[in-house]
C-alpha positions, -999 to 999 in steps of 0.1 A, spaced: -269 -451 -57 -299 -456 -29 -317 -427 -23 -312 -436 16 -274 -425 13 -259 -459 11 -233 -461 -11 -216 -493 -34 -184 -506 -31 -185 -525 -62 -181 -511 -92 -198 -540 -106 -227 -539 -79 -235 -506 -88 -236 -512 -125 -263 -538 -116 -282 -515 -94 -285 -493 -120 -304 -518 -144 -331 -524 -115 -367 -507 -116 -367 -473 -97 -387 -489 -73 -360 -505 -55 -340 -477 -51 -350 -477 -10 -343 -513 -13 -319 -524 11 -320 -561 4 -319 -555 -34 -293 -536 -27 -273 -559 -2 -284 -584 -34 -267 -565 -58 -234 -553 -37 -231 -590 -28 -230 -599 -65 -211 -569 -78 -180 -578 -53 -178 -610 -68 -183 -598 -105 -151 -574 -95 -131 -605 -78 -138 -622 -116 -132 -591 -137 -100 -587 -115 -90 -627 -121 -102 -619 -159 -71 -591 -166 -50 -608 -139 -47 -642 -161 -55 -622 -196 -21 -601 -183 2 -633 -179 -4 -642 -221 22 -613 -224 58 -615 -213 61 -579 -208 33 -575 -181 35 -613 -170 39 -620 -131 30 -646 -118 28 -664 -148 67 -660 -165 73 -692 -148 53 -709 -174 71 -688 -201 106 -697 -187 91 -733 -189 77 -730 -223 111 -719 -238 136 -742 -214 149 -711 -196 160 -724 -155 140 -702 -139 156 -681 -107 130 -663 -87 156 -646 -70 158 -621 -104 137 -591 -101 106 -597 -125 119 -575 -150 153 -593 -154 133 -620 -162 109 -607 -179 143 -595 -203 155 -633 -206 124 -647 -222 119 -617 -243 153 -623 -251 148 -657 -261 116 -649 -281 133 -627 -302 164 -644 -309 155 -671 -333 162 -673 -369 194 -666 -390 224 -652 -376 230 -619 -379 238 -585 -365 196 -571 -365 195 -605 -346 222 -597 -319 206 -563 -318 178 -572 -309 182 -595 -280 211 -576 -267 180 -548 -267 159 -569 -249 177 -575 -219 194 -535 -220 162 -516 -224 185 -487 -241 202 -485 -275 229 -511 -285 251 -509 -317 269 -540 -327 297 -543 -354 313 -570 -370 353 -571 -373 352 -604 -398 394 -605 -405 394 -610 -365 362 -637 -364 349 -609 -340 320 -588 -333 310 -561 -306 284 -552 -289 283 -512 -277 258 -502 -254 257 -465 -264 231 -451 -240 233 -471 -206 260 -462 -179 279 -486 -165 276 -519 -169 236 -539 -174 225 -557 -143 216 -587 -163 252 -590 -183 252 -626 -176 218 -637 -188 227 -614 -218 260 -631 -224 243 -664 -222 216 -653 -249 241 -646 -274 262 -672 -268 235 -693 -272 227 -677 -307 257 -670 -318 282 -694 -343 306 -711 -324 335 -697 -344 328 -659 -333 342 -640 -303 324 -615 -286 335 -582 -271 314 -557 -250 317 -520 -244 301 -500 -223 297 -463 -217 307 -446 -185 300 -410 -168 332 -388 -170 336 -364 -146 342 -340 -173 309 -347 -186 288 -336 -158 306 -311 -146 287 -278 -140 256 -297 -151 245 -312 -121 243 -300 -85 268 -322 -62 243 -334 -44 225 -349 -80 261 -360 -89 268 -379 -51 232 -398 -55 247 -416 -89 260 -453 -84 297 -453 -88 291 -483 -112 279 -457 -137 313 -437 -137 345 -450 -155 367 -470 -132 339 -472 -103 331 -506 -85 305 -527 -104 
């Protein structure tokens, strides 16, 4: 900081200040100098994380396009980021052999919450039971296309979901706690 009560707005400018000889502490054109420079060390540090941000999927914005690209996913900026975000984690995760870790896995991806899958193999079935979500997952239909996708041809799918019974909050929550829950989340409520 100057002696003469200016202050930095950089970050960065200030850093540099600080390296300076004492005697330009009452500077104000080393310190105009260094602000100037700081802001645009800042813009770069910012652009720096920004761009080092987009080389992972889950804190990728403006870059998930090129992931959706890289792994032939149609991308639909309509989606909220994190739906997205869901699909090509999705798709990361669900190469290799078949099997019910594998389903696991990608159905997690897109859920967020725990997901239990069984196979029924006298019925060329299995199921996927999302044990700790309410209602039914915003992105079903990207999730439904993931495992199709990795699935054999041969197997069905079923999915179950868990709803809020009245019985189950009852006396637990306030009425007012119980009106601000989507009806999607209860058992027969609109989706």
């Amino acid at each position: 900081m100057l002696a003469s009560g200016n202050r930095f707005v950089s970050a960065k400018g200030a850093e540099l200040f600080s390296y300076l000889p004492a005697y330009y502490e009452t500077s104000r054109i080393m310190h105009a100098d260094m602000e100037t420079k700081g802001i645009e060390m800042d813009a770069l540090y910012h652009a720096l994380e920004e761009t080092f941000q987009q080389f992972f999927v889950c804190t990728a914005t403006w870059g998930i396009g090129y992931w959706e690209n890289e792994l032939g996913i149609v991308s639909d900026a309509t989606k909220p980021l994190e739906q997205r975000r869901a699909v090509v984690e999705s798709k990361l995760r669900g190469g290799g052999k078949f099997s019910g870790a594998l389903v696991k896995n990608v159905a997690e991806a897109y859920d967020g919450g725990t997901v239990k899958v069984t196979f029924q193999p006298e019925r060329w079935n299995f199921t996927i039971q999302f044990v700790d979500t309410h209602g039914i997952p915003p992105n079903l239909d990207d999730l439904k296309a993931a495992i199709e996708e990795i699935k054999p041809a041969h197997l069905s799918i079923e999915y179950k979901f868990s709803y809020l019974l009245i019985r189950e909050i009852h006396e637990i929550k306030t009425l007012t706690e119980m009106e601000a829950i989507p009806l999607s989340k209860f058992a027969g409520g609109a989706v």
